[in-house]
C-alpha positions, 0 to 999 in steps of 0.5 A: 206146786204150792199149794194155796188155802185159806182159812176165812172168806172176807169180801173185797169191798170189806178190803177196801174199807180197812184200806181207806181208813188205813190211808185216810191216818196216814195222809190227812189229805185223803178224802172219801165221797160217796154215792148214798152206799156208805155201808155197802162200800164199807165207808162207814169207818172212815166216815166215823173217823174222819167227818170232816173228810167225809162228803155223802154225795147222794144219789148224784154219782156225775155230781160226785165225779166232778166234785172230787175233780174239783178237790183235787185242785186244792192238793186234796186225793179224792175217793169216790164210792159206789157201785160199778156200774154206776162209778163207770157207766152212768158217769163215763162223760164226767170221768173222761172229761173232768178226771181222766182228760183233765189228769185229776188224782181222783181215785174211783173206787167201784165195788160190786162188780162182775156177776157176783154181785148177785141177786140184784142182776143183770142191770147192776152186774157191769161187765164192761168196765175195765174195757171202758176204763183201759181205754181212757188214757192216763187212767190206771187199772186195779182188780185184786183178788182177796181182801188182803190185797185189796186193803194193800191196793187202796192204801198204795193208790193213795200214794200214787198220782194220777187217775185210778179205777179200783174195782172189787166186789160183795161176795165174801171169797176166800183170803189167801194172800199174806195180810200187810203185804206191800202192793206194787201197781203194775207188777204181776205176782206169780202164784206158782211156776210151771212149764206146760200152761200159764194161767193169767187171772185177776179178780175173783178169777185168780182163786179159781186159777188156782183150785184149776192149777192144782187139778191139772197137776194132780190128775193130769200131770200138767205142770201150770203157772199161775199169774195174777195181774192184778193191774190191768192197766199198765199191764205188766208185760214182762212177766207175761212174755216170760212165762209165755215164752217158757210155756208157749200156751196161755189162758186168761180168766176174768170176771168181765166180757171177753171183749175189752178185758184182760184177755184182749190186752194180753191177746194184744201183747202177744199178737205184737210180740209173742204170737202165742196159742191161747185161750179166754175164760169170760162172759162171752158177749151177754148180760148176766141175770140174778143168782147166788155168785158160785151158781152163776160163775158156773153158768157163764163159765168163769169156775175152775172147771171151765179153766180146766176145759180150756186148758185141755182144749189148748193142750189138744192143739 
């Protein structure tokens, strides 16, 4: 296998504040809002930059929706910022409504999700997310894994027409995909081939496929492919029924409830069209509580090790 490392850690939503001060040079139609989380979001350069093109919204986030609905009328391509749960939860009547009804080129940009936000808690760490937004129709679904990509994902969706949710988070995690790389909504990226086990991951989670990949293959002689969907939504079928079809074995692994994640739609997928043994790594069925990011992946089972017990249980079968 390729072996992947990284030399820095770099938070994701850093990732997107390098991305949207990216887009906003290169389309004066570029807009940011945001929910009174201009540092936390990592707007602040842009803001710098473009006062002009800069709206603080307030502690208002339904306001703040229907606001960059209403600039989308005028050819305007709205960023809106803040917190996950509050991007999605809190407003989840005015995006459905007013964005994703209506067809707006809005683009609800969402950090801090998953558990790793943290210390702040269960009420913050929104699990539920991208099941609440894979349901809207018309709504497109991103989750990158690094601040690479997630600088590539901002710059990409705004030259895509149509409602977006992009979701990334606050801990600083490994760097480990090329900088300037071009980001293709829709199409899955295969980290490294194999032939015994396929491991789909997104997220935070598609490090952790990797660090388990490399474990199985070294001390138990597993041959794994890697597959990051960094696009929930639309799901890049394709490449998961190949490497489902070679492999015959899959796990999914995410940062969200196993109900209404990637681990359903590709559960789906496979039902219809390729009946396939599988497994799911994600927070099953609970809230998440206060800790550091590493101690509660390993607590509700989304670390490498959980993976690797996963994997053995499906290669048991």
């Amino acid at each position: 296998m390729a072996k992947y490392e990284y030399t820095e850690k770099k938070d994701t939503r850093s990732g997107f504040g390098a991305g949207l001060l990216e887009a906003g040079k290169r389309n004066p139609q570029v807009v940011a809002l945001c929910a009174d989380l201009t540092g936390s979001l990592k707007m602040d350069a842009f803001k710098d930059e473009f006062p002009d093109r800069f709206i603080q919204a307030g502690i208002a986030e339904a306001n703040m929706m229907g606001v960059a609905a209403g600039l989308t009328i005028g050819g305007k391509i709205p960023f809106t910022g803040t917190f996950a749960n509050f991007s999605t939860g809190r407003v989840y009547d005015q995006i459905r409504q007013s964005i994703a009804y209506s067809d707006k080129n809005v683009k609800i940009c969402a950090s801090h999700a998953g558990l790793t936000l943290g210390e702040d808690g269960a009420t913050h760490q929104i699990l539920e997310d991208i099941g609440l937004m894979k349901m809207l129709p018309g709504m497109t679904v991103i989750n990158p894994c690094d601040y690479n990509q997630t600088k590539a994902a901002t710059i990409a969706i705004a030259e895509f027409e149509g409602p977006v949710y992009l979701r990334f988070g606050r801990p600083k995690w490994p760097v480990f995909t090329p900088e300037n790389q071009k980001f293709e909504i829709g199409k899955a990226i295969t980290f490294q081939e194999g032939t015994d086990l396929t491991i789909i991951a997104t997220g935070h989670c598609v490090w952790e496929a990797l660090k388990a990949a490399e474990y199985l293959e070294e001390t138990e002689n597993i041959s794994v492919e890697v597959i990051n969907i960094h696009t929930i939504k639309p799901l890049d079928e394709a490449a998961i029924l190949k490497s489902a079809t070679k492999t015959r074995k899959v796990i999914t692994a995410e940062e969200h409830q196993m109900n209404g994640g990637l681990g359903d739609s590709v559960a789906q997928l496979l039902a219809r069209k390729l009946p396939t043994p599988m497994e799911m790594v994600a927070v099953n069925d609970s809230f998440g509580e206060s800790g550091k990011p590493e101690e509660l992946f390993e607590k509700y089972g989304l670390s490498s090790k959980s993976i690797i017990e996963k994997a053995k249980i499906l290669l048991a079968r």
